[in-house]
C-alpha positions as MATLAB code, in Angstrom:
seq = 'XXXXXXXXXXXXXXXXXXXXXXXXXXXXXXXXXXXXXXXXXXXXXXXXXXXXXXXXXXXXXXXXXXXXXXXXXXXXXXXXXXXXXXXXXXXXXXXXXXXXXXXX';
ca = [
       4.231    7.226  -14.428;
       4.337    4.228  -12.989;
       6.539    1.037  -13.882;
       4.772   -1.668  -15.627;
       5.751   -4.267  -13.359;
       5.868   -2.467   -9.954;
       1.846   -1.635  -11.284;
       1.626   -5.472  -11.841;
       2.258   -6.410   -8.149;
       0.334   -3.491   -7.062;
      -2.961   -5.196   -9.361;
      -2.177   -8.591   -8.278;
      -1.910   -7.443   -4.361;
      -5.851   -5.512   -5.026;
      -6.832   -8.665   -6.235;
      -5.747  -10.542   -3.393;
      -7.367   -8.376   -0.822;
     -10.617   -8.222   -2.391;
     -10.938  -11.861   -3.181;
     -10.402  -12.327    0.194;
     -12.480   -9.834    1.287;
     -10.960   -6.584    1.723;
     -12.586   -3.672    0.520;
      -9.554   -1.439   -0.808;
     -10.826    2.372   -0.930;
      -7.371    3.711   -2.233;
      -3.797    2.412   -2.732;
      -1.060    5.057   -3.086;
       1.978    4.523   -4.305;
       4.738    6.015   -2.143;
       8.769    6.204   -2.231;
      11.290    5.948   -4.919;
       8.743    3.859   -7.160;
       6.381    6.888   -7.371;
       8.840    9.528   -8.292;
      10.646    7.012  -10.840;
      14.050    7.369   -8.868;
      14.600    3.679   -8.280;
      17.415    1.142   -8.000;
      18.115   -2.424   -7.805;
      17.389   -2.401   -3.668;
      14.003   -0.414   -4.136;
      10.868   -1.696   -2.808;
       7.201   -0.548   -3.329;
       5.970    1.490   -0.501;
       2.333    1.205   -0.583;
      -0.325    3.082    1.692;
      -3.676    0.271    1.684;
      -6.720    2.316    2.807;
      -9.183   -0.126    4.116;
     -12.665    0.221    6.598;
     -11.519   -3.087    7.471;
      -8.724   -2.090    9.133;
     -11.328   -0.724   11.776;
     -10.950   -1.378   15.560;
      -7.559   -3.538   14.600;
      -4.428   -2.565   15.489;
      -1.059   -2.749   13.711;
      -0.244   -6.593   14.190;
      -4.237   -7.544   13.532;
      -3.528   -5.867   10.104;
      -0.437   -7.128    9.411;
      -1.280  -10.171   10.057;
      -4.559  -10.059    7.465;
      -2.989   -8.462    4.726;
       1.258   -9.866    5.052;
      -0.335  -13.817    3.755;
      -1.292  -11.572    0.544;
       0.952   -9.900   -0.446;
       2.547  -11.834   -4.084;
       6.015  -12.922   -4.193;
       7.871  -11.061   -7.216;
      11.391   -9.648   -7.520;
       9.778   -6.575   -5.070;
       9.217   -6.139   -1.913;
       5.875   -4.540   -1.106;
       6.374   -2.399    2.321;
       2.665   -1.859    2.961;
       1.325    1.178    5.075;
      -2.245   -0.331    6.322;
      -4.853    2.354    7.098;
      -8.187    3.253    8.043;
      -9.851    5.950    5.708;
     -10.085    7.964    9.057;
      -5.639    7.847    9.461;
      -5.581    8.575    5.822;
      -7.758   11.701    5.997;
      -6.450   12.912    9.501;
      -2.988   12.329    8.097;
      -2.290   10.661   11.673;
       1.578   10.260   11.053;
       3.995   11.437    9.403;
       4.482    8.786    6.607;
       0.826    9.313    5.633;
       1.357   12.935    5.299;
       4.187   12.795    3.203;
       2.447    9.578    0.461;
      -0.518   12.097    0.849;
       1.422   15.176   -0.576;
       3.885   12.862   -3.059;
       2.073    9.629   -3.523;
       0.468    8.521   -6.739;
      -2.954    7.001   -6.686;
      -3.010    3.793   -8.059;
];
C-alpha cells in the first residue's frame, strides 16, 4: 500500500503534467516507497509513461517534466518514458519497476 503522502505528491505531480499538457498513460511507483521499506533519506522513484516523450531525448524530457515536479519533504526521482521503453523494457531500471513497481 502506498503512503498517504508519498500518493499525494504522486496526484499533485499527474496534475501538473496534464494541466500542462502531458498525457500520462501510467505512473509506477518504484523503490523503497513501493515495497513500504522506507527511511528518512528515501525518495519516490517514479517511472512517467508518456507518448509525449516521443522523438525527445533524455534532457528534452527532463527539461519538460523537472519545472513540475511539486516541492514537498520528497524528492521525486522520475524515470521518463515512452510507452514503447516501457513495453520493450529497454533498460534495466524499467525492467525491474515493471516486475516490483506499483501502479499508481
Amino acid at each position: 500500500m502506498v503512503e498517504e503522502r508519498t500518493r499525494k505528491v504522486i496526484e499533485d505531480l499527474r496534475a501538473a503534467l496534464e494541466s500542462n499538457g502531458i498525457s500520462v498513460k501510467k505512473l509506477v511507483l518504484y523503490g523503497s516507497r513501493s515495497r513500504d521499506s522506507t527511511d528518512r533519506f528515501s525518495d519516490i522513484d517514479l517511472v512517467i509513461v508518456s507518448t509525449d516523450f516521443c522523438g525527445k531525448d533524455y534532457w528534452e524530457r527532463v527539461q519538460i517534466v523537472s519545472p513540475l515536479i511539486p516541492r514537498s519533504a520528497y524528492a521525486v526521482e522520475p524515470l521518463l518514458v515512452t510507452p514503447q521503453e516501457w513495453e520493450e523494457e529497454s533498460s534495466m531500471i524499467i525492467a525491474i519497476a515493471s516486475s516490483e513497481g506499483v501502479e499508481v
